[in-house]
C-alpha atoms as a printed R data frame, in Angstrom:
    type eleno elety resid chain resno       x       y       z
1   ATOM     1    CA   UNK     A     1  17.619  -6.678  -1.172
2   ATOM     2    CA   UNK     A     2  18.251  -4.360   1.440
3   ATOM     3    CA   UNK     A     3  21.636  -3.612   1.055
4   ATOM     4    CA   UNK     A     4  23.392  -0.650   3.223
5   ATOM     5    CA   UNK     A     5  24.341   1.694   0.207
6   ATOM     6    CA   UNK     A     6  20.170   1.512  -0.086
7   ATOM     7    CA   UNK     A     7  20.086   2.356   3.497
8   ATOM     8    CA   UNK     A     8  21.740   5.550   3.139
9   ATOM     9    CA   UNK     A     9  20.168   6.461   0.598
10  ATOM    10    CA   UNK     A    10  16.600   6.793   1.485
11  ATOM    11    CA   UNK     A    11  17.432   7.894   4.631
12  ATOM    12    CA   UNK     A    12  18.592  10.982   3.481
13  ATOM    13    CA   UNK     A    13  15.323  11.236   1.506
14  ATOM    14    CA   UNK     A    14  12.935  10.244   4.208
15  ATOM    15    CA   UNK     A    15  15.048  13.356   6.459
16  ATOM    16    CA   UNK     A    16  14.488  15.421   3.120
17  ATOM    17    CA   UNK     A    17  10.875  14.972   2.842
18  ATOM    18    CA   UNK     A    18   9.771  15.636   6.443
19  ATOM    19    CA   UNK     A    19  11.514  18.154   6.759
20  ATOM    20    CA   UNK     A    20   9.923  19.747   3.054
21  ATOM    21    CA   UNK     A    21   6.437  19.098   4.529
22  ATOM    22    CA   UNK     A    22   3.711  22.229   4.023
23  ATOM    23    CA   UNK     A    23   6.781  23.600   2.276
24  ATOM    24    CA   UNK     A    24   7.434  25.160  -1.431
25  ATOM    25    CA   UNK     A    25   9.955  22.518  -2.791
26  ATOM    26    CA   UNK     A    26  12.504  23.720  -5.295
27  ATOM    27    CA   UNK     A    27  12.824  20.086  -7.505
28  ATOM    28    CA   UNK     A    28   8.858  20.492  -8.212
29  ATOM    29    CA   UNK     A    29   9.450  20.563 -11.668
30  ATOM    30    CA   UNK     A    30  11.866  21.245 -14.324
31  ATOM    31    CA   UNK     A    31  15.530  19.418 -14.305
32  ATOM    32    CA   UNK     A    32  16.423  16.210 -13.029
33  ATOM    33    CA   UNK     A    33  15.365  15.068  -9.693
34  ATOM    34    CA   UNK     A    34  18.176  15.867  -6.910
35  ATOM    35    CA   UNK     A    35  16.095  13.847  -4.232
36  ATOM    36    CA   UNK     A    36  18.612  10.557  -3.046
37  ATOM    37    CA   UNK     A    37  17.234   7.985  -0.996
38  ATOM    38    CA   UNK     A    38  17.460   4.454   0.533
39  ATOM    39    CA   UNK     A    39  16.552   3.156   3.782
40  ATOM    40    CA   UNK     A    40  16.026  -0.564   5.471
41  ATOM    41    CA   UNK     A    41  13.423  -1.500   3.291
42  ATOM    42    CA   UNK     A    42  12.705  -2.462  -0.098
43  ATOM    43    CA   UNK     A    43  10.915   0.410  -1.787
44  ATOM    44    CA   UNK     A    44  12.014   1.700  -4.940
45  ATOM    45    CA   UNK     A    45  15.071   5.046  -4.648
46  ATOM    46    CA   UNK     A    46  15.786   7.492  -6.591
47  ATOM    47    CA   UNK     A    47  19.121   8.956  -8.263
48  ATOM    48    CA   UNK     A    48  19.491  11.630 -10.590
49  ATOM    49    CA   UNK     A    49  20.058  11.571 -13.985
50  ATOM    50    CA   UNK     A    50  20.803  14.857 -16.448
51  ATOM    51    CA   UNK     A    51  21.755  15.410 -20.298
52  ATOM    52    CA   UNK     A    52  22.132  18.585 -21.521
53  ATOM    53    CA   UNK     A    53  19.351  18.720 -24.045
54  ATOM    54    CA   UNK     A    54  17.508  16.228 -22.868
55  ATOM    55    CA   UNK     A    55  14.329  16.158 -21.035
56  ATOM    56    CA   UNK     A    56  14.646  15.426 -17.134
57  ATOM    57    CA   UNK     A    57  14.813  12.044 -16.308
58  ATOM    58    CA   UNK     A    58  14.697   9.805 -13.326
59  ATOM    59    CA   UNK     A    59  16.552   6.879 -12.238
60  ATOM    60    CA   UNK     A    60  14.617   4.455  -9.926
61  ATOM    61    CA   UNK     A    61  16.317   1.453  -8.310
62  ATOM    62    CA   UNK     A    62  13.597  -1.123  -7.143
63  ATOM    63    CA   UNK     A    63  13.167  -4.982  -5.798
64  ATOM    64    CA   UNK     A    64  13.632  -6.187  -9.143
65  ATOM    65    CA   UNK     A    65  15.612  -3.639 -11.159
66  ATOM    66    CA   UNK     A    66  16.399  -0.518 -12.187
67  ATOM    67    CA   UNK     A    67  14.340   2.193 -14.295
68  ATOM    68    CA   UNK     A    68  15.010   5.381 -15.890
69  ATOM    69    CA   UNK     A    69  11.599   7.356 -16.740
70  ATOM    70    CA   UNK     A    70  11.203  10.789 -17.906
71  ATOM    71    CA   UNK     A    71   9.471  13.135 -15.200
72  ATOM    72    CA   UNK     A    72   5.837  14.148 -15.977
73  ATOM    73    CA   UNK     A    73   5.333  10.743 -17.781
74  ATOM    74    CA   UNK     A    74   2.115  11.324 -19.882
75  ATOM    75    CA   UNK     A    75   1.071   7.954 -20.800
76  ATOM    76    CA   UNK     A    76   0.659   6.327 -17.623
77  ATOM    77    CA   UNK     A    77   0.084   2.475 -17.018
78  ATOM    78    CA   UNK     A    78  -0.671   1.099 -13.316
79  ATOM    79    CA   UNK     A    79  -0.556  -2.445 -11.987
80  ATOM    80    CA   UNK     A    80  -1.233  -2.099  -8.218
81  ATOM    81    CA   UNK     A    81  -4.220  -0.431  -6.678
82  ATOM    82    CA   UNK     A    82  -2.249   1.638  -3.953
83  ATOM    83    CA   UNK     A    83  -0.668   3.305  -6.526
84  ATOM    84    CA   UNK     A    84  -3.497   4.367  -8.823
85  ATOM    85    CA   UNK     A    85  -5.342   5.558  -5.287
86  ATOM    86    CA   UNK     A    86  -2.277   8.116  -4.893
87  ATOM    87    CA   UNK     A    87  -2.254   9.353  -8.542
88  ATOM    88    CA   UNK     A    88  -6.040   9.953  -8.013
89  ATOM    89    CA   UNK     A    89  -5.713  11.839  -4.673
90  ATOM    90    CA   UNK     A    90  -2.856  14.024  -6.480
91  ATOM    91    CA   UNK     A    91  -4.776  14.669  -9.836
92  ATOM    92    CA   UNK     A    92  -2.488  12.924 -11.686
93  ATOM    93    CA   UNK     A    93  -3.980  11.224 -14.756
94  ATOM    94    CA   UNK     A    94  -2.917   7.242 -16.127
95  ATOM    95    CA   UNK     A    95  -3.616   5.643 -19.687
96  ATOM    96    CA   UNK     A    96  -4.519   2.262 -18.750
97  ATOM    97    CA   UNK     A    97  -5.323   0.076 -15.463
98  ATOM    98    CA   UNK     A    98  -6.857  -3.725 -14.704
99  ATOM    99    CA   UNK     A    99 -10.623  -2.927 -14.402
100 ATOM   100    CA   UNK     A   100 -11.382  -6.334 -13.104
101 ATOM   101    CA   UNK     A   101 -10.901  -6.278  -9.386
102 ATOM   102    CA   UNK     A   102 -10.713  -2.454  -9.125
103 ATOM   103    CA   UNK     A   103 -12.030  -1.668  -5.210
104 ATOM   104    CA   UNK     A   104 -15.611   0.371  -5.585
105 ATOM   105    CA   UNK     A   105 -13.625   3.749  -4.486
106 ATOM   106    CA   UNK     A   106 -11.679   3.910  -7.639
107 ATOM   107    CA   UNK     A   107 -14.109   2.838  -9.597
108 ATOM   108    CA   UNK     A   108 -14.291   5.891 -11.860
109 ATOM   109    CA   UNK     A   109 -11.673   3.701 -13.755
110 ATOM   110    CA   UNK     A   110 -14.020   1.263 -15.110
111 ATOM   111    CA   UNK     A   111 -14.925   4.292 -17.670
112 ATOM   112    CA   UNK     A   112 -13.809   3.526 -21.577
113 ATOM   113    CA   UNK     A   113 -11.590   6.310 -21.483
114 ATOM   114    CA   UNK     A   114  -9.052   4.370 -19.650
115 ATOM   115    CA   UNK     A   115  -7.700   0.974 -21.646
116 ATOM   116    CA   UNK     A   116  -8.162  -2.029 -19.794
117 ATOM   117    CA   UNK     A   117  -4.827  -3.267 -19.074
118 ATOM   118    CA   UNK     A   118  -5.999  -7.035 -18.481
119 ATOM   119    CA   UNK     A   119  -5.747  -8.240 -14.919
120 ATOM   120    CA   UNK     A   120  -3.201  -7.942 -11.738
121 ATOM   121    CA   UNK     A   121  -1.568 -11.699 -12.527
122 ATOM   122    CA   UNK     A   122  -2.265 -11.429 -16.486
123 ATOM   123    CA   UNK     A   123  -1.597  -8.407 -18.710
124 ATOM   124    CA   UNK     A   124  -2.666  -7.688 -21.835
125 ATOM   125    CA   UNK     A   125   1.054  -6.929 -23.320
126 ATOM   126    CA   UNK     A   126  -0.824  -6.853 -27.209
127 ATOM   127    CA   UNK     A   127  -2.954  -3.959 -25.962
128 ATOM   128    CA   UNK     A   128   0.003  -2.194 -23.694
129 ATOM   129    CA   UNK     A   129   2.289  -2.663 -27.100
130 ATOM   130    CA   UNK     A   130  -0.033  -0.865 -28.758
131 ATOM   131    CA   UNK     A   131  -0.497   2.015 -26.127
132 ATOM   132    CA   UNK     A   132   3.589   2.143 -26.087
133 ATOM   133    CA   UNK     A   133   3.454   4.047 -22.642
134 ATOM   134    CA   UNK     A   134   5.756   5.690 -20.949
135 ATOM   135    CA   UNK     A   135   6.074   4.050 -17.257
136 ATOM   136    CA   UNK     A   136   4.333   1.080 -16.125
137 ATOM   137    CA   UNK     A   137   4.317   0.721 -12.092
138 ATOM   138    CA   UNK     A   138   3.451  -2.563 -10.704
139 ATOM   139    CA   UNK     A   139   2.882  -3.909  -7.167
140 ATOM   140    CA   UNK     A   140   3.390  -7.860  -5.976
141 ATOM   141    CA   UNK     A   141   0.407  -9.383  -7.683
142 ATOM   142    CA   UNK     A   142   2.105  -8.352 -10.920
143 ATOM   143    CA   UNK     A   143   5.424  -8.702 -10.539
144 ATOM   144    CA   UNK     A   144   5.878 -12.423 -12.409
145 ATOM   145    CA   UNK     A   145   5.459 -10.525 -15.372
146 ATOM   146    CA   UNK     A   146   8.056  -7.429 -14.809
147 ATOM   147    CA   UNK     A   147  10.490  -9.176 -17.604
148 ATOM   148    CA   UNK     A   148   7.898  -8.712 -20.277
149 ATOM   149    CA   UNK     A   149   6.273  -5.568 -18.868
150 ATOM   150    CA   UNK     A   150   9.896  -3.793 -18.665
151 ATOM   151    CA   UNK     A   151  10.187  -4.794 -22.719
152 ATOM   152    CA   UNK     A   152   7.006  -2.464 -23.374
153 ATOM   153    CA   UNK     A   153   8.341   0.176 -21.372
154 ATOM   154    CA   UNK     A   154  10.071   1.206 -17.545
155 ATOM   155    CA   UNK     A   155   8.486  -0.842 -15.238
156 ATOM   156    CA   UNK     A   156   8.797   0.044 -11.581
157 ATOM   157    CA   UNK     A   157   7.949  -2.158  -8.604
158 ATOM   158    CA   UNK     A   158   5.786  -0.491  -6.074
159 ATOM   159    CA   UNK     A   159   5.503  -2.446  -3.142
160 ATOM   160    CA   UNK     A   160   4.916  -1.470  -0.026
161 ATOM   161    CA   UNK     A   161   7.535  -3.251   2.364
162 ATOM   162    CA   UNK     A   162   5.049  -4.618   5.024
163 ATOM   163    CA   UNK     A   163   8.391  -5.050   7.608
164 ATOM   164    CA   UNK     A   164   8.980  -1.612   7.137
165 ATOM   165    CA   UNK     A   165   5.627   0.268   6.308
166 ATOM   166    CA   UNK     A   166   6.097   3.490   7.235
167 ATOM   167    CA   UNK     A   167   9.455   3.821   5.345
168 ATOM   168    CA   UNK     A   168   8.643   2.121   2.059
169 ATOM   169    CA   UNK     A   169   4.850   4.199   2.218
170 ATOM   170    CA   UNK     A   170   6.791   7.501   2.178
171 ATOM   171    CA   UNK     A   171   9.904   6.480  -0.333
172 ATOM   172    CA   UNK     A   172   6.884   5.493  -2.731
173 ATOM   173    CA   UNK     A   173   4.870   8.792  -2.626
174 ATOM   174    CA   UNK     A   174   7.897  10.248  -2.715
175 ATOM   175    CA   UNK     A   175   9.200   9.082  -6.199
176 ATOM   176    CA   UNK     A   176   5.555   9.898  -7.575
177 ATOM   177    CA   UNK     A   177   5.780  13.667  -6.201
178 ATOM   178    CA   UNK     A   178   9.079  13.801  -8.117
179 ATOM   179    CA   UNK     A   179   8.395  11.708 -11.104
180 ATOM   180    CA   UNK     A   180   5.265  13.839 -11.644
181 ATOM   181    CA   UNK     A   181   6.294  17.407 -10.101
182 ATOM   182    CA   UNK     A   182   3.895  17.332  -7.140
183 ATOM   183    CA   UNK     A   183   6.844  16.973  -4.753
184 ATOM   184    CA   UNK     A   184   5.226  19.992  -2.543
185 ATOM   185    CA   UNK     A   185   1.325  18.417  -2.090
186 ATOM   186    CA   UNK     A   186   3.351  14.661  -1.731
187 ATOM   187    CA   UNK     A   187   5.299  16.173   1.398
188 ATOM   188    CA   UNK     A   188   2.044  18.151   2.608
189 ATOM   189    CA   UNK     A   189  -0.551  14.936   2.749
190 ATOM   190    CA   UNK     A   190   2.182  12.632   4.584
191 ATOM   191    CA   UNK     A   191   2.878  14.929   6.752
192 ATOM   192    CA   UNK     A   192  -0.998  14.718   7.449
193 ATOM   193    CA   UNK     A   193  -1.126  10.792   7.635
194 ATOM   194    CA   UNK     A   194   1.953  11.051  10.197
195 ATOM   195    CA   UNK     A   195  -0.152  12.977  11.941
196 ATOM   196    CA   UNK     A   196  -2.833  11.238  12.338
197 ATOM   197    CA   UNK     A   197  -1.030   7.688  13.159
198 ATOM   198    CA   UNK     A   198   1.003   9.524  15.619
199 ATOM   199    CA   UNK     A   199  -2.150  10.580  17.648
200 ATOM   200    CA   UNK     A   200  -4.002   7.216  16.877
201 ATOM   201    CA   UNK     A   201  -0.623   5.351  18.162
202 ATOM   202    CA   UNK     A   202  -0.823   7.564  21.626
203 ATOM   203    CA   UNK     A   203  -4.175   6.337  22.132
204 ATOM   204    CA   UNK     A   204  -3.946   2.636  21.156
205 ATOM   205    CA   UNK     A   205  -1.331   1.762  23.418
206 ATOM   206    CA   UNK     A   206  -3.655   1.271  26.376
207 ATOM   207    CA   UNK     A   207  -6.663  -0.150  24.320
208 ATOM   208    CA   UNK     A   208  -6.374  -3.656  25.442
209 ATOM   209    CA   UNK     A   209  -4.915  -7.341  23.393
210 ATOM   210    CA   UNK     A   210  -5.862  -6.756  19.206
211 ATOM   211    CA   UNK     A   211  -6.314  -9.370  17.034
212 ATOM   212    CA   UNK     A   212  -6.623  -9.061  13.502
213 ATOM   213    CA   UNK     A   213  -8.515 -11.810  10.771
214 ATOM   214    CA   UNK     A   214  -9.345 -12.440   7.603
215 ATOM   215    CA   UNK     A   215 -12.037 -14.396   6.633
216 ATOM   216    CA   UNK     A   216 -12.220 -16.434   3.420
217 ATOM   217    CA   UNK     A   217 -14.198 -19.341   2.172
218 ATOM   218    CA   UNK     A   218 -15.535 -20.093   5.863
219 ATOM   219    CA   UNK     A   219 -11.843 -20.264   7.157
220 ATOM   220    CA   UNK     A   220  -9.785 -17.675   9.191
221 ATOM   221    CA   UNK     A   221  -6.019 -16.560   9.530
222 ATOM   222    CA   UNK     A   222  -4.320 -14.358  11.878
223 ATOM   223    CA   UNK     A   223  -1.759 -11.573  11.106
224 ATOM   224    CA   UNK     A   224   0.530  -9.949  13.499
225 ATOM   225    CA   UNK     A   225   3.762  -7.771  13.462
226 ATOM   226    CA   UNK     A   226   5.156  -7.547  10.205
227 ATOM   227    CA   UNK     A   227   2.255  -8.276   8.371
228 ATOM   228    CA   UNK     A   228   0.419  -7.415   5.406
229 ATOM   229    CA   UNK     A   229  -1.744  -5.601   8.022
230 ATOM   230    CA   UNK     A   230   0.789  -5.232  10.866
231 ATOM   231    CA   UNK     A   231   0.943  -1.679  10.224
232 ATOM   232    CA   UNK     A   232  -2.225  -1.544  12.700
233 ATOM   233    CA   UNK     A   233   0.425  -3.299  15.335
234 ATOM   234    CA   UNK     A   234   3.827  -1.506  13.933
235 ATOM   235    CA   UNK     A   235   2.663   2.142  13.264
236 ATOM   236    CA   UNK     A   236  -0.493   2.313  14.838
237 ATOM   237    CA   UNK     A   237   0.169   0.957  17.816
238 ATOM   238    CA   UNK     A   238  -2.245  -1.477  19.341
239 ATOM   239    CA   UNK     A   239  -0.919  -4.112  21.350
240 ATOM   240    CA   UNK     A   240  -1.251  -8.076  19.412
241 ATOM   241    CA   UNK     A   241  -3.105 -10.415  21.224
242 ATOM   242    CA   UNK     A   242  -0.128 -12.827  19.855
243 ATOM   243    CA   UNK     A   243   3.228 -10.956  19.167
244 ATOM   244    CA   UNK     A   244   4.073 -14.848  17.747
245 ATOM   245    CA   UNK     A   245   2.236 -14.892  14.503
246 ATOM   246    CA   UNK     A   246   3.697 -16.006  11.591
247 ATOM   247    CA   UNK     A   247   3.914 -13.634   9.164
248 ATOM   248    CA   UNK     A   248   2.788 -15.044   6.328
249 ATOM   249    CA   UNK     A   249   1.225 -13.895   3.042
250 ATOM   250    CA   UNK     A   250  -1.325 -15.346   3.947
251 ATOM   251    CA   UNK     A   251  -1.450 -15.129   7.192
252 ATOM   252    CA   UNK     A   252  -1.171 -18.045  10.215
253 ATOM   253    CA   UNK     A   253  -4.501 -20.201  10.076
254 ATOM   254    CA   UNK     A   254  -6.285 -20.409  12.992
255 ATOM   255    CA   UNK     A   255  -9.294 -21.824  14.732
256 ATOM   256    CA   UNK     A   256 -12.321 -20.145  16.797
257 ATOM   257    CA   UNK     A   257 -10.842 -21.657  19.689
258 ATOM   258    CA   UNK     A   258  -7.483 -19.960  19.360
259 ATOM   259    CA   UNK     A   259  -9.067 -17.042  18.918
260 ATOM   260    CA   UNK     A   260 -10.901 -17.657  22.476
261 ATOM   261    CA   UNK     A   261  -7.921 -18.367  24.194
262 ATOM   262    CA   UNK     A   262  -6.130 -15.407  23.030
263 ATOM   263    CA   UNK     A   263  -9.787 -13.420  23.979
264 ATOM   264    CA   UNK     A   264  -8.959  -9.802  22.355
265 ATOM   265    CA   UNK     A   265  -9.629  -6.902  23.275
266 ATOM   266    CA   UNK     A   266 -10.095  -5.480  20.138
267 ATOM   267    CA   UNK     A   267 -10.961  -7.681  17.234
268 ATOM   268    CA   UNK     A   268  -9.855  -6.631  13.245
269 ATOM   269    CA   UNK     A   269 -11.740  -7.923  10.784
270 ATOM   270    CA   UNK     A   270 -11.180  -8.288   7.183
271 ATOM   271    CA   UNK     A   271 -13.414 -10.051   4.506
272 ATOM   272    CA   UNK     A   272 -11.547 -11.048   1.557
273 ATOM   273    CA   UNK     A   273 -14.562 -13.286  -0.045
274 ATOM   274    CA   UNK     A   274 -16.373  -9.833  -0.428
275 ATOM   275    CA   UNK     A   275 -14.034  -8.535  -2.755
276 ATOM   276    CA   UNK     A   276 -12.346 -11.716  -4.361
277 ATOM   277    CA   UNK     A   277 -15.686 -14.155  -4.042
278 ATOM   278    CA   UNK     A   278 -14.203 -17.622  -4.591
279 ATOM   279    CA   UNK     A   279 -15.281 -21.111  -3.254
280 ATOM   280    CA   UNK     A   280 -17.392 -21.458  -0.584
281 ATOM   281    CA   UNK     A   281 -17.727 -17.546   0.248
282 ATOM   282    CA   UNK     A   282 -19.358 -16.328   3.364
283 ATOM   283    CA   UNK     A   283 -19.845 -13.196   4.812
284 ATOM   284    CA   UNK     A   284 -17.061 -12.093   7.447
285 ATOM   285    CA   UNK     A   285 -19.765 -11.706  10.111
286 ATOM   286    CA   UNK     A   286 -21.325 -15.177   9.752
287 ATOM   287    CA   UNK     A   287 -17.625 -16.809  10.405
288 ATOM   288    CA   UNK     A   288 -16.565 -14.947  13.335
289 ATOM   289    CA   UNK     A   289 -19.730 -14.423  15.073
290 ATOM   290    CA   UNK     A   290 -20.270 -18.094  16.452
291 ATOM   291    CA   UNK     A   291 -20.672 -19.413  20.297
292 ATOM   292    CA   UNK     A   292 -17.288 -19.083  21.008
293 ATOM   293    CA   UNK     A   293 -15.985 -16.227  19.716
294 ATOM   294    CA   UNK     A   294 -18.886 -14.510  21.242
295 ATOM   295    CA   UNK     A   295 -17.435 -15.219  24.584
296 ATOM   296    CA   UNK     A   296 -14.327 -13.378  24.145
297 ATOM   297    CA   UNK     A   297 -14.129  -9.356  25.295
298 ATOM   298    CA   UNK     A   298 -14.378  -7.877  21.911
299 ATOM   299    CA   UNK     A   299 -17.988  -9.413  21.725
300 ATOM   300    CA   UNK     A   300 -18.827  -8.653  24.380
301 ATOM   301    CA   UNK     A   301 -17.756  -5.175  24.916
302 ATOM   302    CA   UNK     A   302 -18.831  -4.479  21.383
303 ATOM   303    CA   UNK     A   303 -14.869  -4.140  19.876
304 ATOM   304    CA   UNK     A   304 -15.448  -6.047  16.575
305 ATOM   305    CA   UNK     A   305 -14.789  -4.032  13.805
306 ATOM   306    CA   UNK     A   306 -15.217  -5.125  10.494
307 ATOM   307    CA   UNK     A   307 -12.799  -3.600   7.795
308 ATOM   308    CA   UNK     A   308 -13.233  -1.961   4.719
309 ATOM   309    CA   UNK     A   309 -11.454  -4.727   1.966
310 ATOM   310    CA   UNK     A   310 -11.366  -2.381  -0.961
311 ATOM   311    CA   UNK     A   311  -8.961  -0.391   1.510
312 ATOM   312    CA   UNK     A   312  -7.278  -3.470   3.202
313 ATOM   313    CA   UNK     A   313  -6.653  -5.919   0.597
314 ATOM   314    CA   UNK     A   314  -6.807  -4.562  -2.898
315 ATOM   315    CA   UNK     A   315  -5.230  -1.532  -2.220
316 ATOM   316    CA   UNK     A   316  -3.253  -0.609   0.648
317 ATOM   317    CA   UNK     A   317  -0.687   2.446   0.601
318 ATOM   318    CA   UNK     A   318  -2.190   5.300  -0.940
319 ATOM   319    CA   UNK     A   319  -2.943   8.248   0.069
320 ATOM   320    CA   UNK     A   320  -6.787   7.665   0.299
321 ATOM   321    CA   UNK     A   321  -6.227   4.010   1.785
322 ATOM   322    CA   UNK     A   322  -3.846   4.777   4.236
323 ATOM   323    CA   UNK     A   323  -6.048   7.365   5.591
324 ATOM   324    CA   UNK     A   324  -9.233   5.498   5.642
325 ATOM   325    CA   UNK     A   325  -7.190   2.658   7.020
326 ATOM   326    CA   UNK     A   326  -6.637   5.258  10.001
327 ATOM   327    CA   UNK     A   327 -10.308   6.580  10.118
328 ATOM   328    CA   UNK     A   328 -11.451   3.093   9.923
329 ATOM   329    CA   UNK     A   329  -8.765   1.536  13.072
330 ATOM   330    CA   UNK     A   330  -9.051   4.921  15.028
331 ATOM   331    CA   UNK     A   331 -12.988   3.536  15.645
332 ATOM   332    CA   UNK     A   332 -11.725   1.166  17.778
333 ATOM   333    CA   UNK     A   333 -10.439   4.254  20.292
334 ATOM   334    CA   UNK     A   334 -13.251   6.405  20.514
């Protein structure tokens, strides 16, 4: 869906934002938002929308729709874990998330004070009827159910576009410093993550061949450019072992001996089974440290990092993710 009017758009927004960073922003609150955005990717943008009486409202084009939400929403549902990191960071407060599979960082929200909104593929819609909120955001994991979840109330797709990471991370924080007046301290910590991927980019240029994996049920897969974690390739700027993977979903499967032929540098490691369990689980360590993979040059030079999941693969662009996902990929330069 990445149309050129959308292109305009959020380029105008992206220009806006950097440019507001460690800034007082005028839009903070009060009135409609003026922000307009689109840009080559598929997060949600932003138009304005004003009646004369009326509180301030928001209209948000996304991947599967179109919302309008009043700013400073107070009953808050949330449906992908990147979000709910970056309402945390900013102090903003939600109603109701899926305590299930919530990553050990955020789990504060396991606390009967917040309703339990069912899981990431399965809402409870009985239980969100009755909370009648007043936005719902969702990421990919939910989105089958956006036709009944937009019944209860705005629904809002919050995605991060993998192709296009940088562009979609800042369009979403974006919308949530507007939708929730915190448009200044939005501006302020991306600025800070640019920062710090800028300097972790001009060192990992010249840190040798990276490979990343994920490990489940005793099985690996490779992920390149483009990725659900390419941005360690595309923003970061280490080097793939094999600019050819397939960017899957799930990534490309792969064996122990591709992995020795392609002999990495610097070896990524993510364990899914430690945060989604399933079928013959194993620990990342006991699949990828065997006799050959121990005779590539990450083994041996000690460049095997394992990855923090809650981070990597339940959540994933927030503001406390993507800056542990920075921390945690920077180790690999020092």
């Amino acid at each position: 869906m990445k149309k050129s009017f959308v292109l305009i758009i959020l380029t105008v927004m992206l220009a806006s934002v950097l440019s507001a960073c460690g800034a007082s922003n005028a839009n903070k609150s009060g009135g409609a938002t003026t922000a307009q955005a689109e840009a080559a990717t598929n997060a949600p943008t932003v138009a304005p929308t004003e009646a004369p009486s009326a509180p301030a409202e928001m209209t948000i084009k996304h991947e599967l729709g179109t919302a309008t939400v009043k700013t400073n929403p107070a009953k808050v549902v949330v449906f992908d874990y990147g979000v709910l990191d970056t309402l945390d960071k900013l102090g903003i407060e939600v109603a109701a998330v899926p305590q299930e599979s919530l990553p050990e960082y955020l789990a504060k929200y396991k606390d009967g004070k917040y309703e339990n909104a069912g899981t990431l593929f399965e809402p409870d819609f009985e239980k969100l009827n009755a909370l009648k909120p007043d936005v719902i955001f969702i990421g990919g994991r939910t989105s089958e159910a956006y036709g009944e979840l937009n019944k209860i109330a705005p629904t809002i797709l919050m995605s991060v576009d993998y192709a296009n990471y940088e562009q979609s991370f800042a369009a979403n924080l974006t919308i949530i410093g507007q939708a929730f007046g915190e448009d200044t301290e939005a501006a302020k910590e991306l600025a800070a993550i640019q920062a710090a991927s800028a300097d972790l980019n001009a060192k990992a240029a010249n840190a040798g061949k990276t490979l990343i994996l994920l490990t489940t049920g005793g099985k690996m897969s490779a992920f390149g450019p483009g990725s659900r974690f390419g941005v360690i390739h595309d923003v970061f700027g280490f080097v793939p072992a094999d600019a050819a993977i397939e960017s899957d979903t799930h990534g490309q499967s792969v064996s122990n001996e591709y992995v020795l032929e392609k002999n990495p540098d610097i070896l990524f490691v993510v364990d899914r089974d430690a945060v989604a369990g399933g079928e013959g689980a194993q620990p990342a360590k006991q699949v990828i440290e065997n006799d050959l993979i121990k005779q590539t040059n990450a083994f041996k030079n000690n460049k095997i990092f394992y990855l923090d999941p809650g981070y990597w693969y339940l959540s994933g662009g927030g503001l406390i993710s993507g800056t542990e996902m920075i921390n945690e990929a920077a180790k690999a330069v020092e």
